[in-house]
C-alpha positions as CSV (number, residue, x, y, z in Angstrom):
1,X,0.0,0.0,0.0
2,X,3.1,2.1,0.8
3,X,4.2,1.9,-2.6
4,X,1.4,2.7,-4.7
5,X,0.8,5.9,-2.5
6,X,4.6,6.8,-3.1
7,X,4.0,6.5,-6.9
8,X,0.5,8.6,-6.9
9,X,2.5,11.1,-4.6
10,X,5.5,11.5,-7.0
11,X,3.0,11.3,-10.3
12,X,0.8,14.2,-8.8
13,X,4.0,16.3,-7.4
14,X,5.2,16.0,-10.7
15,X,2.7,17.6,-12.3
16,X,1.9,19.8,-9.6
17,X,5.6,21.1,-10.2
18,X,4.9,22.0,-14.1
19,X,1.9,23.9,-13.5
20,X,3.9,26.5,-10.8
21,X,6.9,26.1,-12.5
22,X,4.2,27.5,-15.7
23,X,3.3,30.5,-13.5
24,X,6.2,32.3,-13.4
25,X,8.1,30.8,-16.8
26,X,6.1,29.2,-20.0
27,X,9.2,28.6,-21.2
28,X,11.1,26.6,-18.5
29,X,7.9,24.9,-17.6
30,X,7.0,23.9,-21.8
31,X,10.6,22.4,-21.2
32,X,10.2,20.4,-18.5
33,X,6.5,19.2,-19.5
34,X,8.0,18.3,-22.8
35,X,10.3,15.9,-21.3
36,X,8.9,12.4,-21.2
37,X,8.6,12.3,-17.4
38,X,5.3,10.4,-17.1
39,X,7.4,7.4,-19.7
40,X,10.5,7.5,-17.3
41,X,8.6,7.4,-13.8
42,X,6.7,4.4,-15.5
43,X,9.9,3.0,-16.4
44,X,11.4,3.3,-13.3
45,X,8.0,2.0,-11.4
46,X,8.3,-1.3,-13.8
47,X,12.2,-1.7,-13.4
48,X,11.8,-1.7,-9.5
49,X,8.6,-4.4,-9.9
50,X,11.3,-7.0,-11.5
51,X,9.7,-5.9,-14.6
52,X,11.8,-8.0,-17.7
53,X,13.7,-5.3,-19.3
54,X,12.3,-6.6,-22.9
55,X,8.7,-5.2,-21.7
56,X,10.1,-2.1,-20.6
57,X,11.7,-2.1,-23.9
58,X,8.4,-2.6,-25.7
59,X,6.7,-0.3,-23.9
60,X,9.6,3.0,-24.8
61,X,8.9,1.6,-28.4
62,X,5.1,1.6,-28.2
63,X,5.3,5.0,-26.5
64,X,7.2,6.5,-29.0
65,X,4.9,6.0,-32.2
66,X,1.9,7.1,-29.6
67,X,3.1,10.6,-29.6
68,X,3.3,11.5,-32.9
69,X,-0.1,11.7,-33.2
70,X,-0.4,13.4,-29.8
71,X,1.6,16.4,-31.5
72,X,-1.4,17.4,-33.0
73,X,-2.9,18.6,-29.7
74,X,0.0,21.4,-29.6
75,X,-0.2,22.2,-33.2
76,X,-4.1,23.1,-32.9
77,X,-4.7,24.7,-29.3
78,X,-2.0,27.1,-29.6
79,X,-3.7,28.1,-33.4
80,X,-7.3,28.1,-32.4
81,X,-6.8,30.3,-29.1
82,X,-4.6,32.9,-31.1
83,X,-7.3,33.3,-33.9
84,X,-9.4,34.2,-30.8
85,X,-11.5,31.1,-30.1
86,X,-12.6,30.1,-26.6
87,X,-10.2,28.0,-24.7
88,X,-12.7,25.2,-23.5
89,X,-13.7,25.2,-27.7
90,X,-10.3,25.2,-28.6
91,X,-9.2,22.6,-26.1
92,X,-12.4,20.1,-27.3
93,X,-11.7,20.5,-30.9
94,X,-8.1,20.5,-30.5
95,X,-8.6,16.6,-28.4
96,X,-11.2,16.0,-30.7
97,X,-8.4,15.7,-33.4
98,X,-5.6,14.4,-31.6
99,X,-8.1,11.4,-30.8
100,X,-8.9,11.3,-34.6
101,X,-5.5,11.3,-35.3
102,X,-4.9,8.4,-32.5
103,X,-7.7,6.3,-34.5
104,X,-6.0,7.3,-38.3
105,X,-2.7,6.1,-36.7
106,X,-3.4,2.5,-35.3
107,X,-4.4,0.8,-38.3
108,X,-1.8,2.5,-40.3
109,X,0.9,1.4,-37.4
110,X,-0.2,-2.2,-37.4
111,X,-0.2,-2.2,-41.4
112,X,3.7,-1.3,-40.9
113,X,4.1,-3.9,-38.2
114,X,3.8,-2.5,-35.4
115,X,2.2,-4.2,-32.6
116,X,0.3,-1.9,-29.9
C-alpha cells in the first residue's frame, strides 16, 4: 500500500511542479513538460517491480509511435486560441483531433508492423 501511494505522490507532485513552474516561466515549464517524465517514472515503477527489461523495452517503443499523433494537440490549441477562439472550444476541438489522429494512426501502425 506504501508503494502505490509513493508512486501517486510522485506522479501528482510532478505535475503539480509544471503547473507552478508554468506560472512564473512558459518557457522553462514547456521544457520540462515536454520531457517524457510520465514514460520515465513508468519506467522506473516497472524496473523496480522485476519488470523484464524486454517489456520495458516494448513499452519505450510503443510509447514513441503514440506521440506523434499526440503532437497534433500542440499544433491546434495554440492556433485556435490565437485566432481568438474560446479555450474550452479550442481545447475540445483540438482533443477532438488528436483522438482522430490516435484512431487514423493505429491501423496505419499495425499495417507497418507494429504491434500496440
Amino acid at each position: 500500500m506504501l508503494y502505490y501511494a509513493t508512486k501517486i505522490i510522485v506522479s501528482a507532485l510532478l505535475i503539480l511542479a509544471i503547473s507552478e513552474i508554468a506560472k512564473r516561466s512558459s518557457g522553462f515549464a514547456a521544457l520540462v513538460a515536454s520531457l517524457p517524465l510520465t514514460s520515465l517514472l513508468a519506467f522506473v515503477w516497472l524496473h523496480v517491480e522485476d519488470t523484464p527489461a524486454e517489456r520495458i523495452a516494448e513499452l519505450s517503443s510503443q510509447i514513441f509511435w503514440l506521440v506523434l499523433p499526440s503532437l497534433a494537440l500542440f499544433l491546434l490549441l495554440p492556433l485556435l486560441l490565437r485566432h481568438g477562439l474560446s479555450f474550452w472550444f479550442s481545447l475540445g476541438v483540438s482533443v477532438a483531433a488528436t483522438a482522430g489522429c490516435y484512431v487514423a494512426m493505429l491501423p496505419l501502425l499495425r499495417r507497418l508492423g507494429v504491434n500496440l
